[in-house]
N, C-alpha and C positions, 0 to 999 in steps of 0.2 A: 602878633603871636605866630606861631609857625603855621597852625592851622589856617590861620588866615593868608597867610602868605603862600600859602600850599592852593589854595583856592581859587586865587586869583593869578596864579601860572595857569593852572588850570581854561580859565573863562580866558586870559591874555594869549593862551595856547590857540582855543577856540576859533575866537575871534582870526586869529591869524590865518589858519587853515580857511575859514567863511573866506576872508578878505580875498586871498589867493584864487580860490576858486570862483570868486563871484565876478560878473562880468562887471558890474556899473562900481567896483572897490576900486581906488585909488593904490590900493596895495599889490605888486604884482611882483613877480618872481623876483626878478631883478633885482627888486631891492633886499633879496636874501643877500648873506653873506657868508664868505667858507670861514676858515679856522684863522687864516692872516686878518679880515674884517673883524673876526668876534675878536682876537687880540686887539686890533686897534679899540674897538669900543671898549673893551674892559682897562684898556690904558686910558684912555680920554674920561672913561667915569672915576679911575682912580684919581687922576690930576683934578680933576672940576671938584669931586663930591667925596671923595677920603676913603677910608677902607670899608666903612660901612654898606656904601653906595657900590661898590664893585662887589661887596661878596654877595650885596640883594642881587645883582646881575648873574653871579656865579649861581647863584641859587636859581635864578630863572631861567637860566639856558640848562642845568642839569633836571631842570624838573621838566622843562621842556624836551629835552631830547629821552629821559625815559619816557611819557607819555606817547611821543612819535613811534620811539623805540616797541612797544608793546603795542601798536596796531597790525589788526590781520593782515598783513601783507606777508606772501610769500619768501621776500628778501627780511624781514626783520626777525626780531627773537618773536615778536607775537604771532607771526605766521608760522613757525615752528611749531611754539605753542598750541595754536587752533591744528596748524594739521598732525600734532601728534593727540590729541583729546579724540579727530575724527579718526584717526587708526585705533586708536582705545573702544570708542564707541562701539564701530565696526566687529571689532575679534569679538565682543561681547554678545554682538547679536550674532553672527557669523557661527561664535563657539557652541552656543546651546543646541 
């Protein structure tokens, strides 16, 4: 179901970010990859596993990059966000 598949981007998002950051993960920067790597993979999963298996992919790098996309970081939409809620805040107490 999508919810399920929504879910487990989620935890497979998780996970990735722990991995990255943890010292004793086997997972480390490196093996990220830009826009040419995500083409190659979504070519190799179309050849091996059909259209099915590329669009579960397509689904998990766009679930995966909104997720990334909306944390508070000052460079993303969700540092935007958070620092336009803290300018909202602000005028509120500020105003009265």
């Amino acid at each position: 179901t999508p919810w399920k598949q929504f879910t487990n981007v989620i935890d497979m998002t998780y996970k990735s970010l722990r991995g990255i950051i943890s010292k004793d993960s086997t997972l480390k920067a490196r093996h990220l990859s830009g826009p040419i790597g995500i083409f190659r993979g979504l070519a190799l999963t179309y050849h091996h596993g059909g259209v099915l298996k590329a669009l579960a992919l397509l689904v998990l790098i766009t679930y995966s990059l909104a997720i990334l996309n909306l944390m508070p970081f000052p460079v993303l939409d969700g540092g935007h966000i958070l620092l336009y809620l803290i300018e909202i805040i602000f005028r509120k107490i500020y105003s009265t």
